[in-house]
C-alpha positions in Angstrom: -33.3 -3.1 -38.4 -32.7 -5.1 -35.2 -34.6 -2.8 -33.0 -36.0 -5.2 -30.2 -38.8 -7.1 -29.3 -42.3 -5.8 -29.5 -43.2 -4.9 -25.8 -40.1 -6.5 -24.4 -38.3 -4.3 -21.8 -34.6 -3.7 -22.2 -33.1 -4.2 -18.8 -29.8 -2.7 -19.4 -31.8 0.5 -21.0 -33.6 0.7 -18.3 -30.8 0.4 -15.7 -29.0 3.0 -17.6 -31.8 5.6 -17.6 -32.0 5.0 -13.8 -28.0 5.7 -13.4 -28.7 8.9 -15.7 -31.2 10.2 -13.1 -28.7 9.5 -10.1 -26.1 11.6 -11.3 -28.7 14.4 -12.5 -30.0 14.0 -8.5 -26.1 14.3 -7.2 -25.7 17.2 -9.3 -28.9 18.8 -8.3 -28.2 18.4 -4.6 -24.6 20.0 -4.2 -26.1 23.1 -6.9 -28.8 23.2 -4.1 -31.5 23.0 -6.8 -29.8 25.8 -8.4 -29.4 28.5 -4.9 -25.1 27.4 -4.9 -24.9 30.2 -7.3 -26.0 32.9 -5.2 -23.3 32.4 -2.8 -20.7 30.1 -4.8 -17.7 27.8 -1.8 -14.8 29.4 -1.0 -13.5 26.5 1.6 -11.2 24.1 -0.8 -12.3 21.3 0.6 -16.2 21.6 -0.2 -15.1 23.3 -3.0 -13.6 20.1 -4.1 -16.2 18.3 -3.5 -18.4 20.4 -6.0 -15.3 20.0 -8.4 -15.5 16.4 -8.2 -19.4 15.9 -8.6 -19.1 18.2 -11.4 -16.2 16.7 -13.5 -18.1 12.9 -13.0 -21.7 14.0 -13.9 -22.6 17.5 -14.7 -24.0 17.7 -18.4 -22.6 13.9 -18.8 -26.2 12.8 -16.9 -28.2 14.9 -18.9 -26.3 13.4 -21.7 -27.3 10.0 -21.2 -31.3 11.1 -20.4 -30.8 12.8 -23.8 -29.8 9.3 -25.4 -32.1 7.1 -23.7 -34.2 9.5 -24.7 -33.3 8.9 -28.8 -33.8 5.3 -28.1 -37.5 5.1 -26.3 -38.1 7.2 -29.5 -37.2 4.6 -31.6 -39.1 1.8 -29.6 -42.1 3.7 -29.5 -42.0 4.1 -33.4 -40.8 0.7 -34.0 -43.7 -0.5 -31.7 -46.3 1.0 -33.9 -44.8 -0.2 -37.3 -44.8 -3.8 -35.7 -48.5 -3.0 -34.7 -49.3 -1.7 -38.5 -49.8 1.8 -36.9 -47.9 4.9 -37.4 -47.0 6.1 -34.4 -46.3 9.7 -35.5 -49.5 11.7 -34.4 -49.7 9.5 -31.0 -46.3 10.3 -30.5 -46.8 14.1 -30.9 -49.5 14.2 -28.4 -47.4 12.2 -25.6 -44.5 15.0 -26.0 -47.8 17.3 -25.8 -48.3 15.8 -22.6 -44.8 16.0 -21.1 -44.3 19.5 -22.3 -48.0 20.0 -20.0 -45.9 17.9 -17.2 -42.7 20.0 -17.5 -44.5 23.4 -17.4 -46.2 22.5 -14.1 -43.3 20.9 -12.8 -41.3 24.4 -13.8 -43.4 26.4 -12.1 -41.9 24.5 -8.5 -38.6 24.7 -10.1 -36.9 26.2 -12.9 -34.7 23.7 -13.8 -37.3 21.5 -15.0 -35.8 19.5 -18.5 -39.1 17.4 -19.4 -40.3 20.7 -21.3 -37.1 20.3 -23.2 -37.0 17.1 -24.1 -40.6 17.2 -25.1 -39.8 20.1 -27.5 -36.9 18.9 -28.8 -38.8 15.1 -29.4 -40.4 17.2 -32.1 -37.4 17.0 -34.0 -36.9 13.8 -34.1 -40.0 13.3 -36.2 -38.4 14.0 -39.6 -35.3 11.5 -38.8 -37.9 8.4 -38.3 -38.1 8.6 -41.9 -34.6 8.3 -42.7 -33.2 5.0 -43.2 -29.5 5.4 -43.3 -28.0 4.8 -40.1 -25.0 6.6 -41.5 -26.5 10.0 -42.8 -28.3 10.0 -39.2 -24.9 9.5 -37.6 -23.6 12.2 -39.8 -26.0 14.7 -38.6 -25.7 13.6 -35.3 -22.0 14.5 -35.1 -22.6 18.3 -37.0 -25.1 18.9 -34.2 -22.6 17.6 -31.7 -20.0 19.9 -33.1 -21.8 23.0 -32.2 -22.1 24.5 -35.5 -23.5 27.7 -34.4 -20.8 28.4 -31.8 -17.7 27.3 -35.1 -20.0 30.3 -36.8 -19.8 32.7 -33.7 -15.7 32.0 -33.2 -14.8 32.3 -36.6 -17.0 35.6 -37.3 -15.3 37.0 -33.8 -12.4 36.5 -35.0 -13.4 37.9 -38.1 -14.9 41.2 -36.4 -17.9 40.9 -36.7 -19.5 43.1 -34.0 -22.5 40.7 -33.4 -19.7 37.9 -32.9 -18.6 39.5 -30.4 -21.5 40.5 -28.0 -21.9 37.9 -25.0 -24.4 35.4 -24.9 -27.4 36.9 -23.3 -27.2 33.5 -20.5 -23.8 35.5 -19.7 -26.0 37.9 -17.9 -28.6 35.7 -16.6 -28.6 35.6 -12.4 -30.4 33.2 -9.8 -33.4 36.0 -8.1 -32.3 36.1 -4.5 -35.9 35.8 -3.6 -35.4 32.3 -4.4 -33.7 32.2 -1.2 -36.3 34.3 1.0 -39.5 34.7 -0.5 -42.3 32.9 0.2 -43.8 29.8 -2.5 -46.0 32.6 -4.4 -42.3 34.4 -5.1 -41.3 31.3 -6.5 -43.6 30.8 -8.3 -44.1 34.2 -9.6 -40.3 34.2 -10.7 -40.3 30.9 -12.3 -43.2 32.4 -15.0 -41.7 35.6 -15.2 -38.2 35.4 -16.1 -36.9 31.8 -14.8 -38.8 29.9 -18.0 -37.0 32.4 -20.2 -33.7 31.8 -18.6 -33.4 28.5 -19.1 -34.1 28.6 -22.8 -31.2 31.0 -23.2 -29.5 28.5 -21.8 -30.3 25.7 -23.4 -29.7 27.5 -26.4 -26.5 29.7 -25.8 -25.1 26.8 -24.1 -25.4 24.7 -27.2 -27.6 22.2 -25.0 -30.2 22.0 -27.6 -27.8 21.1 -30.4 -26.4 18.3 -28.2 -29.8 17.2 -27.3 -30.9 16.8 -30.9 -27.5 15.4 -31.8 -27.4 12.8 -28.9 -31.2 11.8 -29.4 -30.0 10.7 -32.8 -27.1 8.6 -31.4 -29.5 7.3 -29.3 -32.1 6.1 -32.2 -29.2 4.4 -34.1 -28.0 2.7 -31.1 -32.1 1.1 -30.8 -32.1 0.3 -34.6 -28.9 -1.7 -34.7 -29.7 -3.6 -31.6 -27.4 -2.2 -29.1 -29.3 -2.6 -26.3 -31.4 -5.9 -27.4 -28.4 -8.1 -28.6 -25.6 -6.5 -26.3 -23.6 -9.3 -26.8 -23.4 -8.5 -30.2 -21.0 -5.3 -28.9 -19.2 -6.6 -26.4 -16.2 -5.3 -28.0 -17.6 -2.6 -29.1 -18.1 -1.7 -25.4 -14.5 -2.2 -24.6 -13.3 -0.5 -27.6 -15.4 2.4 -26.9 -14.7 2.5 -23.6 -10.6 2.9 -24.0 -11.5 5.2 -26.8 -13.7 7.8 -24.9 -11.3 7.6 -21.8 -8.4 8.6 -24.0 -10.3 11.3 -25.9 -11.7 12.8 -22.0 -8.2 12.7 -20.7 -6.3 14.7 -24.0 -9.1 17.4 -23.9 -9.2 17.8 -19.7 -5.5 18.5 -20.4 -5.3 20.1 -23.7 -8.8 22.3 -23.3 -6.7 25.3 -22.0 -4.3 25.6 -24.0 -5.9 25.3 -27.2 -8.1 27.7 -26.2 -5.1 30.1 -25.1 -4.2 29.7 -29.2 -6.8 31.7 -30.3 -6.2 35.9 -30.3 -8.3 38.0 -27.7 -8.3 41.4 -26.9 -10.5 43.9 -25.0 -13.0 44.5 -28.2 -12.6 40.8 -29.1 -13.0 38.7 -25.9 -16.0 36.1 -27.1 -14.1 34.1 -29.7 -12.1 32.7 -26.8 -14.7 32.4 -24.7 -16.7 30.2 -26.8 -13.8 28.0 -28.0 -13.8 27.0 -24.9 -17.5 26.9 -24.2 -17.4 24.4 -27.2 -14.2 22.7 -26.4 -16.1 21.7 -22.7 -18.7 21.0 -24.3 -16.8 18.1 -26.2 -14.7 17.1 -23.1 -18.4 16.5 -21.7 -19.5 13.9 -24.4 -16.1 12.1 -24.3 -17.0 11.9 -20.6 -20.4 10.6 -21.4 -19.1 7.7 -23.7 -17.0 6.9 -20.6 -20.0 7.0 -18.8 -22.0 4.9 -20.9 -19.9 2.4 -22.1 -18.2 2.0 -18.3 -21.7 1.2 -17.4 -22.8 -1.3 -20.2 -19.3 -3.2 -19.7 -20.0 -3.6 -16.2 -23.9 -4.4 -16.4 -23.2 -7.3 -18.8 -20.2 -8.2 -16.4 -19.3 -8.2 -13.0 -21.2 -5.7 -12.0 -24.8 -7.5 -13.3 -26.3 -7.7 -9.5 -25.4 -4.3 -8.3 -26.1 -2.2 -11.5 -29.2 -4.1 -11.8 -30.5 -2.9 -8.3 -31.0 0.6 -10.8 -33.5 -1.2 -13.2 -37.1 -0.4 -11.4 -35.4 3.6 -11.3 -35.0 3.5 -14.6 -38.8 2.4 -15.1 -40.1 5.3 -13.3 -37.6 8.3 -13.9 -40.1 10.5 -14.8 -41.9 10.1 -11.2 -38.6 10.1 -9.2 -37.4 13.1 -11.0 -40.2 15.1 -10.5 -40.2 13.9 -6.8 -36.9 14.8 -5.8 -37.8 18.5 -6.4 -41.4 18.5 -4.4 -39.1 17.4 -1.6 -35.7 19.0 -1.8 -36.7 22.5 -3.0 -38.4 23.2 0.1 -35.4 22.0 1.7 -33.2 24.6 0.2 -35.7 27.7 -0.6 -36.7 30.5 1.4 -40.4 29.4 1.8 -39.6 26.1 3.3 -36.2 25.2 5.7 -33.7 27.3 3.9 -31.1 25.1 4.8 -29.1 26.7 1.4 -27.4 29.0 3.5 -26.2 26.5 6.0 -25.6 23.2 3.9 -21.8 22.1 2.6 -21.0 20.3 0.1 -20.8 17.1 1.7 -23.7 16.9 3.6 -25.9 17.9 0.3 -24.1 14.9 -1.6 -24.5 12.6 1.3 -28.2 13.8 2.0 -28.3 13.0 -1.8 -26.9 9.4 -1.8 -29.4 8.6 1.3 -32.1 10.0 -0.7 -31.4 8.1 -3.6 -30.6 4.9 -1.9 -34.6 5.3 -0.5 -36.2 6.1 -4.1 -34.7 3.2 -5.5 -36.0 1.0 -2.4 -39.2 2.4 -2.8 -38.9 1.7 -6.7 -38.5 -2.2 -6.0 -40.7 -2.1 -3.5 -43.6 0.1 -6.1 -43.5 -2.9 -8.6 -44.1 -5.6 -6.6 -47.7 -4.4 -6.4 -47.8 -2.0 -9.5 -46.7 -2.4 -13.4 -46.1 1.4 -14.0 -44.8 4.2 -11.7 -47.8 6.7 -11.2 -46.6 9.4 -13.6 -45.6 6.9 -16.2 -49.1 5.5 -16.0 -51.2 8.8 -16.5 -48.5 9.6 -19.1 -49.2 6.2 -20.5 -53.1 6.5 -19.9 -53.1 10.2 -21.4 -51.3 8.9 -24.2 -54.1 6.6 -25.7 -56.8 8.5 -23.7 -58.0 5.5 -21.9 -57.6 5.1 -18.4 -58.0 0.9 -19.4 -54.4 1.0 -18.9 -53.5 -1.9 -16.6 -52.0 -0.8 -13.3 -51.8 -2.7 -10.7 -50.2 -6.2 -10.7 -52.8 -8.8 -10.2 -53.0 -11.3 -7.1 -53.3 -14.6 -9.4 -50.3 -15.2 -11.3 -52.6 -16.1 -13.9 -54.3 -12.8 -14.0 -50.8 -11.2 -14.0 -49.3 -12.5 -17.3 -52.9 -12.0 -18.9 -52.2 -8.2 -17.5 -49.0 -7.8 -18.2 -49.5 -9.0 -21.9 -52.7 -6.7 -22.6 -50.6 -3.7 -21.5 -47.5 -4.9 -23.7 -49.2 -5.5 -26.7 -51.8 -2.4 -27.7 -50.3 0.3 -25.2 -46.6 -0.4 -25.7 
């Protein structure tokens, strides 16, 4: 395996993981931290602005997390081989931990995705064991494929009454007291029926399957080297690049009518429904290899200054993500300014950009004086149970490489 080297940090990974997180934020801010859908734009011209957000990053950002994801897996596991440590119980206990995160963190907002990631990391366990990159990939693409959604389209068309019955997320609708209740509403609805919500979701949307699928991507991409020897795949990159652009194009184009191929009726109307469920679903992961390999081609080209400025983001998403909900779901919600009802389009994306634009100059401006963003430090600490973990950057330079080595070596 290439893999990388033991407690080096992968600057394009890490810039990538910070550009995943911007496009989660610029989707998060036009959906109005999920209030849009009470009262969805009918003005073309915000609309269109929604449209356009949408078609670059919705699901595509998640995507990426989802693969970067699949390769700090592989680090992680890689790092305690090197160490002559298995990594596997250690490893359980930090998704423990950011399961414990992402509960809190949905009790502010139900959208919260550390919760499931640090489920779905459970599945990844039995894959460390697999050697064959190929028989990963394999699996990887079945998952991708939505196998459960091919079963539910081709019993539909079959007649199978079950085939036929909506997803229950179908359903699903954002509480209006979201919108003018007070924090303890919130709060109360998040528990009560936003938690299970968004697990229907992830699960009739085929989010899970695409989760586990991409996480595995993600670990092969770490084991071959993709991100420690990226000049090994610089055509690769290009390659992959012209491929996933063509593939995105045919199915924005094609998705409709394919889906217009298959027979529905008043007692049969799912089949359809979901062919086209999984069809986006597949238009969204050719947009994501557009996405990722757009991003790597410019990194290690002429884009190397600018796409760097992402790189201390992408060292503390887990503290920037959670922060951008403490502050913009007060904006939005009925307990704080409420400013869903009044906010377009453009001024939520544009709020969002200056927002951004201020985490990541607080981001270079963190590491100058720390080593680890503050949630990614108790993570870190709460992963070896030792608060030992080195924090702050010391005032000798000295002191700082004898600091910065300690905390790469036993705590990688």
């Amino acid at each position: 395996m290439a893999g990388t080297d033991a407690g080096a940090r992968l600057e394009n990974l890490d810039a990538l993981r910070g550009f995943a997180l911007f496009g989660l934020f610029m989707v998060h801010m036009p959906e109005l931290f999920e209030l849009y859908w009470l009262a969805p734009v009918t003005d073309p011209f915000q609309r269109a602005v929604h449209d356009a957000v949408w078609l670059v990053f919705a699901g595509k950002s998640f995507a990426l997390m989802a693969l970067c994801f699949g390769t700090s897996f592989f680090i992680l596991m890689q790092g305690g081989e090197r160490r002559g440590q298995d990594f596997t119980a250690r490893f359980v206990w930090r998704l423990a931990l950011l399961a414990a995160m992402g509960l809190l963190h949905g009790l502010w907002y139900r959208g919260d995705i550390l919760e499931v990631l640090a489920v779905m990391g459970l599945f990844l366990l039995p894959f460390h064991r697999v050697a064959s990159n190929r028989v990963l990939l394999a699996v990887a693409v079945v998952l991708l494929l939505q196998p459960l959604m091919l079963v539910q389209i081709v019993a539909g068309l079959a007649g199978a009454d079950w085939a036929n019955r909506p997803p229950a997320f179908w359903a699903d609708a954002i509480n209006p007291l979201y919108a003018t209740g007070s924090l303890w509403d919130t709060i109360r609805i998040n528990v009560v029926e936003g938690h299970a919500q968004k697990w229907t979701f992830m699960q009739g949307s085929g989010r899970l399957s695409q989760i586990l699928g991409l996480s595995l991507v993600g670990m092969v991409l770490g084991r071959v080297g993709f991100y420690a020897r990226p000049e090994a795949f610089a055509r690769l990159r290009v390659a992959g690049l012209l491929l996933s652009l063509a593939v995105a194009v045919l199915l924005h184009f094609a998705r409709g009518p394919l889906v217009a191929l298959l027979p529905a009726s008043e007692a049969m109307p799912v089949p359809r429904a979901i062919a086209g469920s999984l069809l986006g679903s597949l238009s969204d992961l050719a947009v994501t290899a557009v996405l990722l390999f757009g991003f790597l081609a410019l990194f290690h080209g002429p884009g190397r200054r600018i796409l760097g400025l992402l790189v201390p983001a992408g060292r503390m998403t887990l503290s920037l993500y959670v922060a951008q909900s403490l502050v913009f779901v007060p904006v939005f919600y009925g307990y704080g300014l409420g400013l869903h009802a009044s906010m377009t389009q453009l001024e939520a994306v544009l709020w969002g950009l200056a927002a951004f634009a201020a985490q990541l100059a607080l981001a270079h401006l963190w590491f100058r004086h720390y080593l680890y963003g503050p949630l990614e430090w108790l993570w870190r600490a709460g992963t070896w149970l030792s608060p030992r973990i080195p924090f702050r950057r010391m005032l000798a330079a000295g002191d700082e490489r004898t600091s910065a080595g300690r905390h790469c070596a036993p705590w990688r």
